[in-house]
C-alpha positions as CSV (number, residue, x, y, z in Angstrom):
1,X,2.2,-6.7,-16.0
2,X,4.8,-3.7,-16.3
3,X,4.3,-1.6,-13.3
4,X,6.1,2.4,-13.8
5,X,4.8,5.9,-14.6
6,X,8.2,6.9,-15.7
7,X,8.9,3.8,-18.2
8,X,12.4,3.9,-19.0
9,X,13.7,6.5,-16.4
10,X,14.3,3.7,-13.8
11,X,18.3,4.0,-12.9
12,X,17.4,0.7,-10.4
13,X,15.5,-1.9,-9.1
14,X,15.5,0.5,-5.4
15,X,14.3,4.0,-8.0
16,X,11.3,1.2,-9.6
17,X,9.9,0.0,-6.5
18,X,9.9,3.9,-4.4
19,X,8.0,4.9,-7.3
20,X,5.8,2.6,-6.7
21,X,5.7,3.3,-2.4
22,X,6.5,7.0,-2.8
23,X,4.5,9.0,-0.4
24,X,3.9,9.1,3.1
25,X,1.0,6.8,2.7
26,X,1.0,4.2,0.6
27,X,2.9,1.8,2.6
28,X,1.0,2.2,5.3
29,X,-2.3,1.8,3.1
30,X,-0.5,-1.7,1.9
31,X,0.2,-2.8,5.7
32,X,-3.1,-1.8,6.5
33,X,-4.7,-4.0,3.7
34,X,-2.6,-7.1,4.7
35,X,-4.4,-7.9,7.8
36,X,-7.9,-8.0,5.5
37,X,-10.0,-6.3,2.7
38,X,-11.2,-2.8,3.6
39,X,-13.6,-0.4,2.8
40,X,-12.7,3.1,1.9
41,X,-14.3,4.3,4.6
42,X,-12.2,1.6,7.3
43,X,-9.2,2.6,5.6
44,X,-9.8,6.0,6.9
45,X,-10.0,5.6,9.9
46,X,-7.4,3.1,10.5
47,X,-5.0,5.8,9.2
48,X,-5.5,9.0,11.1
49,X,-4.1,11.9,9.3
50,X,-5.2,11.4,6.2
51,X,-7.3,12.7,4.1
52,X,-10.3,11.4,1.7
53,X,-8.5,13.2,-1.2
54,X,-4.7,11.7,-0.9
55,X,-6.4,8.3,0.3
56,X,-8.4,7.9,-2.7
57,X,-5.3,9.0,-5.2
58,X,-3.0,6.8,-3.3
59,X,-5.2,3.8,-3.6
60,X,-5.7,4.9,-7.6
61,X,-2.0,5.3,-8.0
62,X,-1.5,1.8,-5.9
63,X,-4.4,0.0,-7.9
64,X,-2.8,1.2,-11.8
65,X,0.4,-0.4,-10.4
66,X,-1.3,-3.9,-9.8
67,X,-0.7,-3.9,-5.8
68,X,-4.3,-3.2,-4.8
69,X,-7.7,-4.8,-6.2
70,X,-10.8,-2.8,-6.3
71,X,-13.4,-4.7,-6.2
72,X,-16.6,-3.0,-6.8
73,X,-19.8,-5.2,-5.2
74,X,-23.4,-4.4,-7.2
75,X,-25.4,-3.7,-3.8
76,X,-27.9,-1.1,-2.6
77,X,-25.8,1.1,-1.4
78,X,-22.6,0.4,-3.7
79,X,-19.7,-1.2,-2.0
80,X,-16.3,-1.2,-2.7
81,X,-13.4,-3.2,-1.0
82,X,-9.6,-3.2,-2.1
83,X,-7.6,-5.8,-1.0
84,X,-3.5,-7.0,-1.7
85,X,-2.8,-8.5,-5.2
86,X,0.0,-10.8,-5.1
87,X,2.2,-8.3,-5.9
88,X,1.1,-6.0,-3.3
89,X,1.6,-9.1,-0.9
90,X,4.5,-9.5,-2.6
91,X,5.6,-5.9,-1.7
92,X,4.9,-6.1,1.8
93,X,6.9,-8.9,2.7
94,X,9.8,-7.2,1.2
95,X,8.8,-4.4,3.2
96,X,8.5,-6.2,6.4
97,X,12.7,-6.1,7.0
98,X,12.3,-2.9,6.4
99,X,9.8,-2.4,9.1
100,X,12.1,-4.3,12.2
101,X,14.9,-3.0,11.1
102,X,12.9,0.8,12.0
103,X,11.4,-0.7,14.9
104,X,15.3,-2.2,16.3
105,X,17.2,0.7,15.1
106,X,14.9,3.8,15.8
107,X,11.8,2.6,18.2
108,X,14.2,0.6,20.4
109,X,12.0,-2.1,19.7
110,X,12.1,-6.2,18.5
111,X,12.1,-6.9,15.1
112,X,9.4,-8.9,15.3
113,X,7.8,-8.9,12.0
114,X,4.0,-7.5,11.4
């Protein structure tokens, strides 16, 4: 599955994949959905800040991109959970460096991963 909104303007493997985390939320949406599924509504409130409208276009942009599965439940009420494709699991480990190096560097913390 090609993953990009901009097919063709990628200059690097680096431009490719902040396209894909661009935003002050989405990596945080795909750190949140490693520890389990979610509903919307969990996701919420595990990420103060944010709101219902850049939540739901960040998981739309995130789920066209094949990192997050919606998966829609036929139940009275309707549920929906979104959970880590491979590729968004996939994405997160490459992400997790990323994440002790902040915590060593700029929280004065250990780079314990997760």
């Amino acid at each position: 599955m090609a993953i990009g909104r901009r097919p063709g303007a990628y200059v690097c493997g680096i431009d490719a994949a902040m396209d894909v985390i661009g935003g002050k939320w989405k990596v945080l949406i795909l750190w949140a959905l490693h520890e389990k599924p979610c509903r919307f509504g969990e996701l919420r409130r595990g990420l103060p800040g944010v709101t219902e409208k850049v939540l739901a276009a960040h998981l739309r942009e995130l789920e066209a991109d094949g990192m997050v599965h919606r998966e829609e439940y036929d139940e009275t009420p309707p549920r929906v959970e979104y959970s880590l494709t491979p590729r968004g699991e996939s994405l997160n480990e490459a992400l997790a460096p990323l994440g002790a190096w902040g915590r060593e560097n700029l929280l004065g913390g250990d780079p314990v991963p997760h």
